[in-house]
C-alpha positions in Angstrom: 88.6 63.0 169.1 91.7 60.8 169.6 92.1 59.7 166.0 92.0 63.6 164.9 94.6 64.2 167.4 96.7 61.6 166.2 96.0 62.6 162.7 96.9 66.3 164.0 100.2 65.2 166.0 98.7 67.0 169.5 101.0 64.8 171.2 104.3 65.6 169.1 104.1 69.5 168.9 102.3 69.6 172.2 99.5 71.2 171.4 95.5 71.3 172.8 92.5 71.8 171.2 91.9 74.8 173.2 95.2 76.3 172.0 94.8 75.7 168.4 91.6 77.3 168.7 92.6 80.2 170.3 95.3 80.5 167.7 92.9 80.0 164.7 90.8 82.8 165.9 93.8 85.3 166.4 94.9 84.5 163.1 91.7 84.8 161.7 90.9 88.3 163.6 94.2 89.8 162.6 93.5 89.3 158.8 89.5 89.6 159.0 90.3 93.0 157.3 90.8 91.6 154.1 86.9 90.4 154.1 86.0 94.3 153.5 89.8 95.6 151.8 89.7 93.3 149.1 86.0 93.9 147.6 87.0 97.6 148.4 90.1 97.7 145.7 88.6 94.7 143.1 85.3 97.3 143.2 87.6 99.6 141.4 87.6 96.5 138.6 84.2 97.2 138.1 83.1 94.1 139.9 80.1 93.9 142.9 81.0 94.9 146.1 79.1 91.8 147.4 79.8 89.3 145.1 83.5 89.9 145.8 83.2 90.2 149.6 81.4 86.5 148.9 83.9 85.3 147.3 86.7 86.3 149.4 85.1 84.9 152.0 85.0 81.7 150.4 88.2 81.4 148.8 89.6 82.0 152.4 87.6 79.3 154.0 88.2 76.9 151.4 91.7 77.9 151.1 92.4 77.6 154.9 90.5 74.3 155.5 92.2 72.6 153.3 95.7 73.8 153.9 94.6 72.8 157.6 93.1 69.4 156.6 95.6 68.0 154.4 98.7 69.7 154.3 98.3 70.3 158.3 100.0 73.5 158.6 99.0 76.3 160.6 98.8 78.7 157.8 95.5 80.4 157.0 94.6 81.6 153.2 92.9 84.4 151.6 93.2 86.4 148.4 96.5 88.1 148.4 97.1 92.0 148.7 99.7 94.0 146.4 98.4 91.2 143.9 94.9 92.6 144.3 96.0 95.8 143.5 97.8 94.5 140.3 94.5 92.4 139.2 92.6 96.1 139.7 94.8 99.1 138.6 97.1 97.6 136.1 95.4 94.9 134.2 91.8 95.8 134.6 92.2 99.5 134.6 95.4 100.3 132.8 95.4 97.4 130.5 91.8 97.5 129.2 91.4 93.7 130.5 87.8 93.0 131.6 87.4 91.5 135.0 86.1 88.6 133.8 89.0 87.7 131.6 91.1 88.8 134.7 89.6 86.1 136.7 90.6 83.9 134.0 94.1 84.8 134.0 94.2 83.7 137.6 92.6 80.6 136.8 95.5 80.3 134.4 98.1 80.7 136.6 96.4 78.7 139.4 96.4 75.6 136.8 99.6 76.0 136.0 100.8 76.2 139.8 98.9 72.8 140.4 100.3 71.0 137.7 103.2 72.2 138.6 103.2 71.3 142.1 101.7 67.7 140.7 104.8 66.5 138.9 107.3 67.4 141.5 108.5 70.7 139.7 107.2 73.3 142.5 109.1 71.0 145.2 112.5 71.1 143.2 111.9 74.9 143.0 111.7 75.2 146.3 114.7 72.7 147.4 117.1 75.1 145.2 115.9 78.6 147.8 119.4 78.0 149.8 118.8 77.1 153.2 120.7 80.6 154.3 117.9 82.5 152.8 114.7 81.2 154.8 116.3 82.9 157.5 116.2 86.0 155.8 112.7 85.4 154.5 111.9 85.2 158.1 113.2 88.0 158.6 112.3 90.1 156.2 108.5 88.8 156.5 108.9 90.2 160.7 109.9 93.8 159.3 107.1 93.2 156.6 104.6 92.3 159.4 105.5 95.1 161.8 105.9 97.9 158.8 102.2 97.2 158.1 101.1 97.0 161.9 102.6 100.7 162.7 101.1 101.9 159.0 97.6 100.6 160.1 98.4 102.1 163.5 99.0 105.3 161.8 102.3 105.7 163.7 103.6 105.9 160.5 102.5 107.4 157.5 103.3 108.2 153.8 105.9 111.2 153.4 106.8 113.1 149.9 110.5 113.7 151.0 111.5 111.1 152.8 109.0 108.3 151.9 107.9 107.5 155.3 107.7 109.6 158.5 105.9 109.6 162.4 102.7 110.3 162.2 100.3 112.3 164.1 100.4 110.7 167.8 97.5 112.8 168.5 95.2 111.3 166.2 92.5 109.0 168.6 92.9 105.6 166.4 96.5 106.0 166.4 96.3 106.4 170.5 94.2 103.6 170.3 96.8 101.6 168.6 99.4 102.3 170.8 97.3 101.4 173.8 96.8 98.3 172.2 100.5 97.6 171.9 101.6 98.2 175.4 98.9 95.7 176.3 99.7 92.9 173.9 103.2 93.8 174.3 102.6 93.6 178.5 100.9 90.2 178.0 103.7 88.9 175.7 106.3 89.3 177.9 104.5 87.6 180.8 103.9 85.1 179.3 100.5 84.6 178.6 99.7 82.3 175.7 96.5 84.3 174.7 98.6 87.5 174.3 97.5 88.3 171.0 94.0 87.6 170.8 93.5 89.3 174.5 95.2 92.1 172.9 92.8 92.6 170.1 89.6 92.0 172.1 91.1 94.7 175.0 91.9 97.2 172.2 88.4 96.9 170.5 86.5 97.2 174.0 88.3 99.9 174.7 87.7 101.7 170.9 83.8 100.9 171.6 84.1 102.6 175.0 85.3 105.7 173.3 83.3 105.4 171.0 86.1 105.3 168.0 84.2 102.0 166.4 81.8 102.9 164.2 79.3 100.5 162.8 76.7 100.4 160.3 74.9 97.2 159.5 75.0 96.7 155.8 72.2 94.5 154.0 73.0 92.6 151.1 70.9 89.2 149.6 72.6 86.3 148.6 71.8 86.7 145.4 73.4 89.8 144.7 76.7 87.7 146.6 76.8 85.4 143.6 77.2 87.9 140.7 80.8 87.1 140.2 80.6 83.4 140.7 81.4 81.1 137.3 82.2 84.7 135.0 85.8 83.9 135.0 86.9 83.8 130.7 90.3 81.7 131.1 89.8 81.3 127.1 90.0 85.0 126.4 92.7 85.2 129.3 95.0 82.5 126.8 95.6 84.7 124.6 99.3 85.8 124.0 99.0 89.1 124.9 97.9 88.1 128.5 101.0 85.3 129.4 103.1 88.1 131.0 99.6 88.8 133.2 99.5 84.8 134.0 103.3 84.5 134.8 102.7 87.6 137.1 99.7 85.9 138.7 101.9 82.8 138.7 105.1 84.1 140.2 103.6 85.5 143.0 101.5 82.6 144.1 104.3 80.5 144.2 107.2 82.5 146.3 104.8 84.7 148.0 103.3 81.2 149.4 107.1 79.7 149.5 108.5 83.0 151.5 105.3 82.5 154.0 105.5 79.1 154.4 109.1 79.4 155.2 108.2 82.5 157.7 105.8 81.1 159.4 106.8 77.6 159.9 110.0 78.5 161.2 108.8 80.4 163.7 107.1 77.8 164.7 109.8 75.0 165.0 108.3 73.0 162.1 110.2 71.4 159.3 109.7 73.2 155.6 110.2 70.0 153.5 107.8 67.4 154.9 104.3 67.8 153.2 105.7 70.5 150.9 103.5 68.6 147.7 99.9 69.2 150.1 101.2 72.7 151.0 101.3 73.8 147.4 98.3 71.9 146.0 96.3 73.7 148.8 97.7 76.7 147.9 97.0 76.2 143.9 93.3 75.0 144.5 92.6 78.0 146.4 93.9 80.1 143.9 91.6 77.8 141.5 88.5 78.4 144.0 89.2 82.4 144.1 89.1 82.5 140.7 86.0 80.8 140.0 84.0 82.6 142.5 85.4 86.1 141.9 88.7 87.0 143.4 91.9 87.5 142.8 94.9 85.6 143.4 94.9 83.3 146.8 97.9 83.4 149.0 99.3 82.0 152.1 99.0 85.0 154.0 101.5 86.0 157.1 99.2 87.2 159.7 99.6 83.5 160.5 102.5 83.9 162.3 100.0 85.6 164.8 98.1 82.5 165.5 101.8 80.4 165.5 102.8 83.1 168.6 99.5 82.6 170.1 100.4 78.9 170.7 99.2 77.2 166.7 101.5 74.2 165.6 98.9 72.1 163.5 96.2 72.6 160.9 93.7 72.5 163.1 94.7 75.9 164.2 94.3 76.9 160.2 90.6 75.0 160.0 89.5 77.2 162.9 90.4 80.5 160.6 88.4 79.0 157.6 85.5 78.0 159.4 85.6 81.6 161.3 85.6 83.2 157.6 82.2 80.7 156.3 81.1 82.9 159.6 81.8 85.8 158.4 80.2 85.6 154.8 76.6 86.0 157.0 77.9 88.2 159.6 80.1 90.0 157.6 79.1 93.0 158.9 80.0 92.2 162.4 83.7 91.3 161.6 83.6 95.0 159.8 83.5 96.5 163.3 87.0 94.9 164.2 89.2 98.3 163.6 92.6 98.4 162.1 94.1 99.9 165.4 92.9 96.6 167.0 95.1 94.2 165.0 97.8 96.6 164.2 99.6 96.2 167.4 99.9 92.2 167.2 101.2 92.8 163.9 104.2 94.9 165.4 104.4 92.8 168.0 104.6 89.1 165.6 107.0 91.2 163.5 109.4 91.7 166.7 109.5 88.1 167.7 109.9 87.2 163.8 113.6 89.0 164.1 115.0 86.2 166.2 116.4 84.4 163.0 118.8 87.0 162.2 120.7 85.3 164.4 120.7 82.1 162.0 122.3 84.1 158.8 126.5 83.9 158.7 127.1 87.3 158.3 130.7 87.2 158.3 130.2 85.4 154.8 130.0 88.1 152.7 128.1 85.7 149.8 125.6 84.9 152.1 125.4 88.1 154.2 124.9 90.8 151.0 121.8 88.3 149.3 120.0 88.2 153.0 120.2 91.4 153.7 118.7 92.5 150.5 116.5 89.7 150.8 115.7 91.2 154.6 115.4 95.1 153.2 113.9 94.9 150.3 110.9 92.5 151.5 109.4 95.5 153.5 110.5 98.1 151.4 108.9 96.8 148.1 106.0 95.3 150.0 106.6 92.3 148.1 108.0 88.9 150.0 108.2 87.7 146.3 110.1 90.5 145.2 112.3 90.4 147.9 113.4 86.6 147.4 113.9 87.4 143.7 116.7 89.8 144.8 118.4 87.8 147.4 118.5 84.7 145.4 120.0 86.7 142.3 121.9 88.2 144.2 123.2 84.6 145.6 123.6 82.9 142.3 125.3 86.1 140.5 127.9 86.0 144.3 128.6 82.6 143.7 129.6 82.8 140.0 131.6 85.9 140.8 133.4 83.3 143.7 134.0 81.2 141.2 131.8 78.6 142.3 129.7 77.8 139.8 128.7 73.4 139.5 126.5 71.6 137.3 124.5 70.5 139.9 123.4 74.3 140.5 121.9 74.9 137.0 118.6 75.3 138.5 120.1 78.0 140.5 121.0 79.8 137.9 118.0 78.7 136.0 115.8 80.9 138.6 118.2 83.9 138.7 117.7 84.2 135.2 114.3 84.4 135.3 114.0 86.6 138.1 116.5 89.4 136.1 113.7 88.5 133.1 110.9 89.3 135.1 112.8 92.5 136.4 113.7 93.5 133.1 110.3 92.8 131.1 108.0 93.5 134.1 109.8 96.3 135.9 107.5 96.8 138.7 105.0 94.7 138.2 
């Protein structure tokens, strides 16, 4: 136990093994939703329900422990959202793509990623974000976190006129959700280090005691689990016609895990650069595991920053989440039962806490100040952290030519700007 310890760096971030493990099972509880979501919207692919809950599973596990294990970051891993949605609705279903060459594009971009990452280019990528910008990333990732918290909560919802408004405080779940709020919220502010994870267990007893859980056990065989394993087509997916499906796949592995990492980590008082080359291999092998077992793109995902406020400051606390999701591919089921309105309110709560870096960002500086905030509003707002770095670091790059303070040694600045306005302009929404 010592030598893992040492390995882990208990003694430097001054952290336990019961803390890590609390903190890998809060992180793990607040995104165990995406074991059922995620089957849910790929099933709309045409793919089986069960094969793709299996693989989620997996690619999460995987994705986690290794992220744990080697890069030794508390960030936890599991096939992306938004991205799902792309995979499903506009290259399956509006582009005529089978899922099986889908998969393939995925692989694609996941082998591009890793070689990327393996000959340094992912790192220099990442050294060019300016430092001023992780702030708002961190930022922009708390208003992301809490925006999804009070939509799961149903405090708000989805509006015609004025695209979001308060929703129906009447409604039991959303009650439910607010209960759960003023308790993690009570806890947080007193201090207790199990805030989170006591919240979530509190709000579920107390949805079972009204009877607002519902649960039906589901069977399934293993076999049926396994009928998207090994069906990816990566050769079909190589065609020309699919590279603006792989640089999709592509940019939003890298910066969604870039903005994450940089989220979550500063929130947790840890340095970005050290052990940036494990971070993104993890991150790329995951993406390479999904794929091959039947799920979309594999992200760093920031319900982490859940298990980060619950105390998590090594890898150990993102092994914990993996070896909770290998549970939850035979009791999957049982992790079902844990309701929306449970993990909702540490959501809002993370996303509060996250806000403390706008404190970081020179806002007098108008060429800083204009690139984070957009980078701050339009994280949320397109429900993209991806997206929302594009705009603030164009924005940067077009603010400094305008300054007159264009160099040589920023041509990769520039470099990225201009493939950001490509991507806007070729892939509009995508």
């Amino acid at each position: 136990m010592k030598t893992l310890e040492r390995y882990f760096e208990f003694a430097r971030l001054g952290t336990s093994w019961r803390t890590e493990i609390l903190a890998g099972t809060t992180t793990f509880f607040t995104m165990a939703y995406i074991v059922f979501v995620n089957p849910s919207i790929l099933r709309d692919a045409g793919m089986p329900f069960q094969a793709v809950l299996a693989a989620t599973c997996l690619a999460a596990a995987v994705g986690s422990i290794l992220m744990g294990a080697l890069a030794r970051y508390p960030i936890a891993l599991a096939p992306g959202m938004g991205i799902n949605a792309y995979f499903t609705y506009t290259v399956v279903v509006g582009m005529h793509v089978p899922w099986e060459t889908a998969l393939g594009a995925v692989f694609l971009s996941g082998l591009v990623f890793l070689t990327l990452t393996l000959t340094g280019a992912s790192q220099v990528i990442v050294k060019a974000i300016p430092p001023e910008l992780y702030a708002a990333v961190a930022c922009g990732i708390g208003l992301f976190i809490a925006m999804i918290g009070l939509r799961n909560a149903g405090i708000i919802v989805a509006s015609p006129a004025t695209l979001v408004q308060l929703g129906n405080l009447r409604d039991p779940n959303t009650l439910l959700a607010i209960f759960g709020l003023l308790v993690t919220a009570g806890l947080q502010v007193r201090g207790v280090r199990a805030a989170m994870m006591l919240g979530i267990l509190t709000t579920v007893l107390a949805g079972a005691t009204t009877g607002l859980i519902s649960w039906t056990p589901a069977s399934y065989s293993f076999a049926d689990m396994g009928a998207t394993f090994g069906k990816l087509d990566p050769i079909a997916a190589s065609r020309l016609g699919l590279l603006e499906v792989v640089f999709v796949f592509l940019f939003v592995d890298v910066f969604d895990n870039v903005g994450t990492l940089v989220g979550v980590t500063k929130r947790a008082g840890l340095e970005v650069g050290p052990r940036m080359k494990r971070v993104l291999t993890a991150n790329s092998l995951a993406t390479l595991v999904g794929a091959a077992s039947g799920t979309s793109t594999v992200v760093s995902y920031i319900e982490s920053a859940s298990g980060v406020v619950a105390g998590g400051r090594s890898g150990v606390t993102a092994i914990v989440t993996g070896l909770l999701f290998v549970v939850a591919l035979f009791v999957a089921p049982l992790v079902g039962a844990v309701p929306q309105a449970a993990t909702a309110p540490a959501l809002i709560v993370v996303g509060s806490l996250m806000m403390a870096h706008v404190g970081e960002i020179p806002w007098s500086n108008g060429a800083v100040a204009i690139p984070a905030f957009l980078t701050i509003l339009t994280i949320p707002l397109t429900f993209s952290i991806a997206t929302g770095l594009s705009f603030g670091f164009t924005a940067y790059a077009l603010l400094k030519l305008v300054r007159g303070e264009f160099r040589k040694d920023d041509w990769l600045v520039y470099l990225l700007a201009c493939l950001f306005i490509a991507r806007f302009v070729y892939l509009g929404g995508a």
